[in-house]
C-alpha positions in Angstrom: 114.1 84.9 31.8 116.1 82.0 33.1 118.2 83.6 35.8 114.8 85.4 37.0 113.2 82.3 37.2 116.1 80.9 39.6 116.3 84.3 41.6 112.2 83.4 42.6 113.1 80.1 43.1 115.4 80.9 45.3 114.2 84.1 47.5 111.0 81.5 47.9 113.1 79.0 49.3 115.5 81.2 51.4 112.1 82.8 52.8 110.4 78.8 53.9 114.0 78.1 55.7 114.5 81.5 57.3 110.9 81.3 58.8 110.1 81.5 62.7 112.5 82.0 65.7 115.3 79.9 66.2 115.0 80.2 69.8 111.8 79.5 70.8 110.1 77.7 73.9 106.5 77.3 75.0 105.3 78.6 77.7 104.3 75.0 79.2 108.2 74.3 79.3 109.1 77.6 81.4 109.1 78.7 84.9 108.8 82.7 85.3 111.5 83.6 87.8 110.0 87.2 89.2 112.8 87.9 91.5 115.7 85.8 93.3 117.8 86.1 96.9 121.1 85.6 97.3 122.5 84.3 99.9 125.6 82.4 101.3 126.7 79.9 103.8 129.8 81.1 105.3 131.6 78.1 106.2 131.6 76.2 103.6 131.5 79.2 100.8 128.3 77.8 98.7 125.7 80.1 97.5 122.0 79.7 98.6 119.7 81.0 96.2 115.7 81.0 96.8 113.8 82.1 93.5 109.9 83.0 93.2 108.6 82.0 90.6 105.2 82.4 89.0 102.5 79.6 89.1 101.2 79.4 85.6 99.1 76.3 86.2 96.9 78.3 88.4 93.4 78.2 86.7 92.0 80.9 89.1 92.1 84.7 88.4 94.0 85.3 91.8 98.3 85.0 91.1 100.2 83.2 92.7 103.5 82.3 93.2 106.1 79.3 94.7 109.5 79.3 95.4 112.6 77.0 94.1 115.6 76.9 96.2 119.2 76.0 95.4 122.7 75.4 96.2 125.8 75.9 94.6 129.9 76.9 94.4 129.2 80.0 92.1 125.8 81.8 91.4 125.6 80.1 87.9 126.4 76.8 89.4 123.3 77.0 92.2 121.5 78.7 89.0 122.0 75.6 87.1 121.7 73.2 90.2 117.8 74.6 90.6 117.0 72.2 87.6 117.4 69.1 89.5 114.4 70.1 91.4 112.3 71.2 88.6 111.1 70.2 85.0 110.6 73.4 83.2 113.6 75.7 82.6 113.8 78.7 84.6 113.5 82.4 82.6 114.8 85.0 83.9 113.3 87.5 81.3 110.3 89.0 83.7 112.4 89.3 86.6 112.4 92.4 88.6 114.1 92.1 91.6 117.3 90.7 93.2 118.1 90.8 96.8 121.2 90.3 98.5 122.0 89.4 101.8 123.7 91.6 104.5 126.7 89.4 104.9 127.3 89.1 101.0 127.4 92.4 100.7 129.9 93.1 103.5 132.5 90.0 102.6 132.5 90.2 99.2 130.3 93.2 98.0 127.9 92.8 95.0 129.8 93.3 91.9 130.5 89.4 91.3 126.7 88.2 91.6 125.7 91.1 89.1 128.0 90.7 86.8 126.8 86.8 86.5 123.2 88.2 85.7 124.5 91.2 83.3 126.5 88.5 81.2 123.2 86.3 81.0 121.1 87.1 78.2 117.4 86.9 80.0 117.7 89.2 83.2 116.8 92.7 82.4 119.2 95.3 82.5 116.9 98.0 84.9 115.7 95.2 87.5 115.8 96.6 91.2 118.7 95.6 93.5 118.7 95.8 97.1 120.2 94.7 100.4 118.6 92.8 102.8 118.7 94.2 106.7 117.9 90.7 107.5 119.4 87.9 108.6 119.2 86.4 105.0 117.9 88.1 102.1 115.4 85.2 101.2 113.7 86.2 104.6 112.7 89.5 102.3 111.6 87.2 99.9 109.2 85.1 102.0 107.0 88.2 102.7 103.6 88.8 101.5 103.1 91.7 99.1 99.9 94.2 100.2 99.3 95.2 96.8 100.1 91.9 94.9 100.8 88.7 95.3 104.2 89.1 93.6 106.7 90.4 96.6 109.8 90.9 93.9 107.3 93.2 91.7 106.1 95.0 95.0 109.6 95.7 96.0 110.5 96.9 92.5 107.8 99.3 92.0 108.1 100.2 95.9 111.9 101.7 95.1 110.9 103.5 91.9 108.3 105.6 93.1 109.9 106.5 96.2 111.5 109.1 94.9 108.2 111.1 94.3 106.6 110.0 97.4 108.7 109.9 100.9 112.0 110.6 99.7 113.7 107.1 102.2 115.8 105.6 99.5 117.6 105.7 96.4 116.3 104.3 93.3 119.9 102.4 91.1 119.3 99.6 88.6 121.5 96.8 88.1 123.4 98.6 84.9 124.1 101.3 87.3 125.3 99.7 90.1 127.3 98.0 87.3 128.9 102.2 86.4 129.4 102.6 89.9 131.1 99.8 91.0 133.4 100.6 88.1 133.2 103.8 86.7 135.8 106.5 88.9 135.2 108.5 91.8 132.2 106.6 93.0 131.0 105.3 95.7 128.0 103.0 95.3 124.6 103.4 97.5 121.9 100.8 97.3 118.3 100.7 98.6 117.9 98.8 102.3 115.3 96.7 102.8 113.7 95.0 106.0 110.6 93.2 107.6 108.2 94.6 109.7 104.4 93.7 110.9 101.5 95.1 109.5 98.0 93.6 110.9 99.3 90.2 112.1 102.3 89.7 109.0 105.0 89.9 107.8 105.6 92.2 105.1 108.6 93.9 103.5 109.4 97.8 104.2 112.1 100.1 101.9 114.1 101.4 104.8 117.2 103.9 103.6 120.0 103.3 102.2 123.1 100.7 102.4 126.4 102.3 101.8 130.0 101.2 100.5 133.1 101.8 100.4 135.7 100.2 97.8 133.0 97.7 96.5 131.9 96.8 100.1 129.1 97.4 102.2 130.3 100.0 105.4 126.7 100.1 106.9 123.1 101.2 106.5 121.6 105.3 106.7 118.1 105.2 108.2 115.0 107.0 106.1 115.0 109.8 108.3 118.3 110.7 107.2 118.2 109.7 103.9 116.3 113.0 102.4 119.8 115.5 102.9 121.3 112.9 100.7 118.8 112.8 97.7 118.5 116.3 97.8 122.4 116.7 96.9 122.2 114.1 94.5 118.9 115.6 92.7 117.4 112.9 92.9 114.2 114.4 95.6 111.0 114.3 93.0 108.6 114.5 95.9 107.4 113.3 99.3 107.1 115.2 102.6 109.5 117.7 104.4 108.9 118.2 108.2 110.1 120.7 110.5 109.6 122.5 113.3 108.3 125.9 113.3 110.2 128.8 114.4 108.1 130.2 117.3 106.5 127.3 118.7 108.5 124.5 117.6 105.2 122.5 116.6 106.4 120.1 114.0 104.9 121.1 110.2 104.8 119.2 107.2 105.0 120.1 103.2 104.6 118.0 100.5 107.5 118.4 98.0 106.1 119.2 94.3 109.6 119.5 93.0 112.9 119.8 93.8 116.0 120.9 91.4 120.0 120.8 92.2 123.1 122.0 90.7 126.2 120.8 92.2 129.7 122.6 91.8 133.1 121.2 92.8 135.9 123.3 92.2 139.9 123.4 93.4 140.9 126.7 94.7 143.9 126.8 97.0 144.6 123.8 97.8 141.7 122.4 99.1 138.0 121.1 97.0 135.2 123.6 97.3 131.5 122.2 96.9 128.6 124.9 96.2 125.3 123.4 96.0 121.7 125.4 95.2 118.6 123.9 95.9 115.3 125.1 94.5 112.4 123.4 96.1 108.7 123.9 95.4 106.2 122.9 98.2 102.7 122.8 98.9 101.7 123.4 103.1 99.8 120.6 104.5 100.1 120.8 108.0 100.5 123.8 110.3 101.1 123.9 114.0 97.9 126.0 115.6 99.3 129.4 115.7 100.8 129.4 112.7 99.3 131.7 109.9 100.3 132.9 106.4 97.6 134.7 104.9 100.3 137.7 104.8 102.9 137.9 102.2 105.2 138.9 104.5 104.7 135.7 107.0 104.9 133.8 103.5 108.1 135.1 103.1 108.9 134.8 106.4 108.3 131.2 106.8 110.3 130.2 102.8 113.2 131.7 104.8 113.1 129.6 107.8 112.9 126.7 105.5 115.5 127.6 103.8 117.6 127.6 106.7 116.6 124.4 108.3 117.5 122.3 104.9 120.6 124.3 104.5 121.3 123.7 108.3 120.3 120.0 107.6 122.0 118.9 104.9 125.2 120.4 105.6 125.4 118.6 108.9 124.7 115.7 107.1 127.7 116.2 104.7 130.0 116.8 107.4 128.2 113.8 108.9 129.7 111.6 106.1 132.9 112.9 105.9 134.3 112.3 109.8 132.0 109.0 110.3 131.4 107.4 107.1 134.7 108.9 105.2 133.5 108.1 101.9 132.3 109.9 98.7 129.1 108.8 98.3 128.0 111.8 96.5 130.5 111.4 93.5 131.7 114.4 93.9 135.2 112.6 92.7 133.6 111.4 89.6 132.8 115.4 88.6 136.0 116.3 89.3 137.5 113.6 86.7 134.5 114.8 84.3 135.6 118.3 84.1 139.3 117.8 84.8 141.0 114.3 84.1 144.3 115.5 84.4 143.6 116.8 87.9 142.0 114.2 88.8 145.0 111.6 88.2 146.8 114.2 90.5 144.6 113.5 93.6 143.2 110.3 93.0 145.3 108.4 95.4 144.5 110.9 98.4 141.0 111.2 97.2 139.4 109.9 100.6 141.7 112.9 102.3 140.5 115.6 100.1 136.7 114.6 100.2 137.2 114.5 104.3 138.8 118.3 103.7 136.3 119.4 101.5 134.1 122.9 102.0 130.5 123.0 101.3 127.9 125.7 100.8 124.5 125.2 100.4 121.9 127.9 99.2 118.4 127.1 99.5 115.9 128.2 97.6 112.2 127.9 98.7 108.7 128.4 96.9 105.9 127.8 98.5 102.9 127.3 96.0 99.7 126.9 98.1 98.5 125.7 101.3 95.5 123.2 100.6 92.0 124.1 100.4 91.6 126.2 103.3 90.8 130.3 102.9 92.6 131.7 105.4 95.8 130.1 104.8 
């Protein structure tokens, strides 16, 4: 009965000590950061950080947000240095966004900045990274947001539908530009970002893709040409497809309902063999005036031409990136090393030459479900 008693006792006692969280913090003592821009002075080597930040001590039921910026040697350092300018503490938990200047990206790529905010404890694993087209990337940042007043969650949510929607860039968060940067036979592609008007201001606008090569940025693919790229990586979930039509060479657009690739790389004498098959279903939205597929056969007809033009398209595209860009950035190194590693070790080294060598095939597959509302479609 004794050693029950002092078993209570002390489960009661372990329970009062072990109560609440160790860690916390009110809310009056933090400063939301929703997204930060990275940038650096080039003479003297300092980063200049700018970091939006939620006003909590707005009393209205509009958001609004203010901006902190800093200086400092390393990233943690101009991290740390923002305190002397504020008295909450900066948390990093609800961030979303991170945007890095051009000349970062170029100099010393983008693997040392991440890295700082993979090793911290607050900053989410799956917030967006991109690279400003800017002259800084805190130019991005000083934007106003159309559909809130929260230009890092804008961006954010901008990137990650974009994949069902217009197909202009590619969606990577930060713990998979972190596999990328160091996983093998990858080369890393980010989302580009840039400012443009829209009724009187300045707002920001997803615009292709920024591309590297050994860790470094190379240069920027407009949104136009963007699409050939997605659809080899199956990454195309939607959006619109527009080409011209056979006869009359009026422009026609689709809306892409889904879109499925399988990618094969293979060795076969001497040389890497890529076969890629596409499956694409699409919905007709906009016809030239002569056009008309009421007829099975012109249904057919037209899902052929289509099929050729994104065959057509997306090899140029490939061959596109092997003379001018020279760089794998389809991983088609990294499936090599998944399916043979011993291989790959053989033709690591001269990986660049093989990619630039490398055949590709591309079959198309086309189904077109319906064409709108109309009756005589």
């Amino acid at each position: 009965m004794k050693k029950k008693i002092i078993f209570l006792a002390s489960f009661v006692f372990i329970c009062v000590i072990l109560t609440g969280c160790w860690d916390y913090r009110g809310l009056n003592t933090l400063d939301i950061t929703t997204g930060m821009a990275i940038d650096k002075n080039m003479e003297t080597g300092e980063y200049l950080l700018t970091i939006e930040v939620v006003d909590t001590t707005n009393t209205t039921e509009e958001i609004e947000t203010w901006y902190v910026e800093s200086q400092g040697e390393t990233l943690f350092n101009a991290i740390r240095n923002s305190k002397k300018r504020l008295i909450n503490q900066l948390y990093g938990g609800n961030m979303q966004t991170v945007v890095i200047s051009r000349q970062i990206a170029e100099s010393e790529g983008v693997g040392s900045a991440l890295e700082q905010l993979l090793r911290d404890g607050e900053p989410r694993e799956t917030l967006t990274v991109v690279i400003s087209k800017e002259e800084t990337a805190a130019q991005i940042l000083f934007t106003k947001g159309l559909d809130s007043k929260i230009i890092s969650y804008d961006i954010h949510e901008m990137v990650i539908e974009d994949s069902k929607l217009t197909t202009s860039t590619k969606d990577l968060p930060m713990y998979k530009v972190y596999e990328a940067l160091h996983g093998v036979g990858n080369a890393l592609v980010l989302p580009a970002i840039r400012c443009v008007q829209n009724d009187g201001e300045t707002i920001a606008e997803i615009d292709g893709i920024a591309i590297f090569r050994n860790g470094l940025l190379i240069g920027f693919e407009s949104a136009k040409n963007t699409a050939p790229y997605l659809f080899m990586m199956d990454e195309v979930k939607g959006g619109v497809f527009s080409i011209p039509e056979q006869s009359s060479g009026h422009l026609m657009s689709m809306e892409i309902k889904d879109s499925q690739t399988k990618l094969d790389v293979t060795m076969k004498d001497g040389q890497v063999h890529i076969r890629a098959k596409i499956k694409t279903k699409l919905n007709i939205t906009e016809l030239g005036p002569q056009q008309n597929i009421s007829y099975y056969k012109d249904r057919n007809e037209l899902e052929t031409w289509i099929d050729k033009v994104l065959e057509e398209r997306i090899l140029a595209y490939f061959q596109y990136v092997q003379t001018d860009l020279q760089t794998d950035i389809f991983g088609l190194g990294n499936r090599i090393y998944q399916k043979d590693p011993k291989l790959w070790r053989e033709i690591e080294k001269d990986w660049d030459i093989w990619f630039q060598n490398a055949t590709l095939e591309v079959e198309a597959q086309t189904d077109i479900l319906t064409a709108g509302v109309l009756k005589n479609y």
